[in-house]
N, C-alpha and C positions, 0 to 999 in steps of 0.2 A: 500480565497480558490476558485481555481478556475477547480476545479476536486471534484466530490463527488465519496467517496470510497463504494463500496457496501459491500457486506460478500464474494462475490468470491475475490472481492480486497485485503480484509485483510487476509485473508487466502492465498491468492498468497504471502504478504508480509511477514506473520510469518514461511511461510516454508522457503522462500529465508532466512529471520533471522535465523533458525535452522542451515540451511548447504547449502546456494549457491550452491555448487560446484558441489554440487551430488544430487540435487533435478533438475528435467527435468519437463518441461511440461506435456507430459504424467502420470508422478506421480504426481503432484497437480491436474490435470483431473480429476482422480481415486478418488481423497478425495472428491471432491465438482462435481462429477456428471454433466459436461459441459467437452467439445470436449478440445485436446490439443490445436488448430488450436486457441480458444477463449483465452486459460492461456498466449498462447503466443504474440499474439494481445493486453490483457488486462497489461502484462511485458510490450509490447512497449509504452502505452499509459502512465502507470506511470513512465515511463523513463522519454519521451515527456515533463510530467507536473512536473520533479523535483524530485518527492516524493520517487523514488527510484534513488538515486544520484551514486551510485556504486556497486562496489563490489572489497573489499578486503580479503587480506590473514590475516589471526592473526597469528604471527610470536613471536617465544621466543629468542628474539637478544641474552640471554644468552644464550641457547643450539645452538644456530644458530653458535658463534665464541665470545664469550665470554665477550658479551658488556655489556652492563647499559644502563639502563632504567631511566630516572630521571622528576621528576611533577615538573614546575617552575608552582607557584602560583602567579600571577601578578597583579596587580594595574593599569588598563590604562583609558585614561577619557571617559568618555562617550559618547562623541563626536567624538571621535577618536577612539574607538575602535574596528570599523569594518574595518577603516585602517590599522590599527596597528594589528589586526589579520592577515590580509592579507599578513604584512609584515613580520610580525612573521614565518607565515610557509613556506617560501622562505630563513630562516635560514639555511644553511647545518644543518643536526642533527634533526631536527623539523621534527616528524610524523602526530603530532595531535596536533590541535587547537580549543579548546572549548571557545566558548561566553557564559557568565551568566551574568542575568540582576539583576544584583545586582553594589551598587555603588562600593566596595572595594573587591578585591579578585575575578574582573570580565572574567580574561582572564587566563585557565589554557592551559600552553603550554607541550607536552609529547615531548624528545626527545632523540635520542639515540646516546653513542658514547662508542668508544674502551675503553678507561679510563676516569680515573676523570678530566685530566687536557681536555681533548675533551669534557666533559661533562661544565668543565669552559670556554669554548671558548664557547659554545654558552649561558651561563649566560652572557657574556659581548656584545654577538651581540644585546640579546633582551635588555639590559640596554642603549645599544647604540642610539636603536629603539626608545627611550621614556619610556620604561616599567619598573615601578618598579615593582621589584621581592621580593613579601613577605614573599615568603616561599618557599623552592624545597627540596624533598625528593626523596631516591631511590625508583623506583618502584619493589618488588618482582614480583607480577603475579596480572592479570587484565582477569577478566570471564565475556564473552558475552550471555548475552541470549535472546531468542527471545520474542517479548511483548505478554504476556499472553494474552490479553483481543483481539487478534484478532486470536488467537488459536483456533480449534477445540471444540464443545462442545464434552461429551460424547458419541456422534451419532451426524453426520455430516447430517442435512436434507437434502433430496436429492429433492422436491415438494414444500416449501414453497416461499415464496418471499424471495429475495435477498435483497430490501430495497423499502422503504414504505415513501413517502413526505407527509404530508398535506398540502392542497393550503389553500387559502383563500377562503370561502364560504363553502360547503361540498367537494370542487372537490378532487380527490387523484391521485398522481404518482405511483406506483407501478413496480417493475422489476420482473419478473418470468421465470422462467427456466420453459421450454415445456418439459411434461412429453408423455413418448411414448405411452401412454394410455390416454393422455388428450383427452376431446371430440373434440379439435380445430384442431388438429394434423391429415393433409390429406387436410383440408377446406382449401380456401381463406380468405381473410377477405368480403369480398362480400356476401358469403358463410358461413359464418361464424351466420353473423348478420342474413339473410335472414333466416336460420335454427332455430336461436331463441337461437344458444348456445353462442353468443357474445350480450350484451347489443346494443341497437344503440347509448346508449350515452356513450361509453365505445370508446374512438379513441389508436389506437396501433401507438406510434409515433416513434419509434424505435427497431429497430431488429438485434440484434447481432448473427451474424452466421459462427462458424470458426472463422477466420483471418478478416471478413468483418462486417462494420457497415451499415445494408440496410434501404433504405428511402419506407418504405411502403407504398403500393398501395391497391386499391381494389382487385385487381387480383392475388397478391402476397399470395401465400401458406406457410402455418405455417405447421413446419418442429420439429420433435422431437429435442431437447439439444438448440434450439432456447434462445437468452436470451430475451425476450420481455420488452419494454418499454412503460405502458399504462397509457392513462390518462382516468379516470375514474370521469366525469363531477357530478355524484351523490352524488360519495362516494361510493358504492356498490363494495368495491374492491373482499368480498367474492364471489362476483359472476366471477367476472375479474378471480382471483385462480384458482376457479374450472375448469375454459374453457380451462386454458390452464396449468393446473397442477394436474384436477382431483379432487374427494371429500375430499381425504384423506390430501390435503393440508389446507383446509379453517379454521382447529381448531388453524392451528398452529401459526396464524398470528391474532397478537393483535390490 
């Protein structure tokens, strides 16, 4: 991995899994309490790193014009079979191609045609390919849904840390969403520490604002909806929270 996903991450990524098409930036802003300018910046970033690879339509080829749907179950070697996927879905007919890491039954291929003998023309392309086919069934109907565990809780916190690293020794990372009532929000970071409401061994290495990811300075003012990124050389992260999230954040991070 070469991206770590925070709570504003998954949360970007379970709404897009709900419904793409009608979920905007400014309505995932609303849920997780950061500007659109950020949702949108944090959309490009996991385009960027892969981890958001598309976006398609779920289509019912039956109501569409009155095709089939059909699972070839296949056999391909081990070795081969990120090839042979690859070659798989350049089939006419061929919509989906799934890998499983398993020795037999590794490669299920989805694809669509008008009738049965279109549905047998591409059984003979993939057999052509290499691929035994151990099994193919019609498909009736296939329901998507978005992965639970980066879904909302019951109350979406709007003050606490977004995601929390331990180092090695006591040091900690920490990201926090500046709260408009934080004490740090109006200060520098200069200003910050000299007032006694930032630790000095508390370094802010990262500042997400909007659209931009800012390289902080001493003179640089911390701004309400801020996403900050701090390294905290003690460990003292409840102290980090509160400066720039307020009291009411410090119970809620473990």
């Amino acid at each position: 991995m070469d991206h770590r996903l925070d709570e504003i991450d998954r949360r970007i990524i379970y709404e897009l899994m709900c419904d793409a098409r009608n979920t905007s930036a400014p309505t995932i802003a609303d849920q997780v309490n950061v500007s659109p300018g950020t949702i949108r910046n944090r959309i490009d970033q996991l385009e960027d790193h892969g981890i958001i690879r598309g976006y398609t339509a779920g289509v019912d080829f039956e109501r569409a014009d009155g095709h089939l749907t059909n699972l070839y179950v296949c056999n391909a070697p081990v070795s081969e079979r990120k090839v042979l996927a690859r070659e798989a879905s350049a089939v006419p007919g061929v919509t989906n191609v799934r890998e499983l890491m398993t020795g037999r039954r590794n490669l299920h291929v989805m694809a669509v045609g008008e009738d049965t003998e279109a549905l047998r023309r591409v059984s003979r392309a993939l057999s052509k390919l290499g691929l035994e086919i151990e099994d193919e069934t019609l498909v009736e109907a296939e329901t998507d849904s978005p992965y639970g565990a980066f879904g909302p809780d019951d109350e979406v916190p709007s003050s606490e840390a977004t995601d929390f690293i331990s180092l090695t020794g006591d040091a900690n990372v920490v990201d926090v969403t500046v709260r408009r009532d934080a004490p740090v929000v109006g200060r520098t970071l200069e200003a910050a520490v000299r007032d006694g409401v930032l630790d000095d061994d508390s370094l802010v290495i990262a500042i997400e604002r909007d659209d931009r990811v800012l390289t902080p300075h001493g003179t640089t003012e911390i701004r309400p909806d801020d996403i900050v990124t701090v390294l905290s050389r003690s460990g003292n992260t409840d102290r980090v929270i509160e400066a720039f999230a307020g009291d009411g954040a410090v119970e809620t991070v473990d």
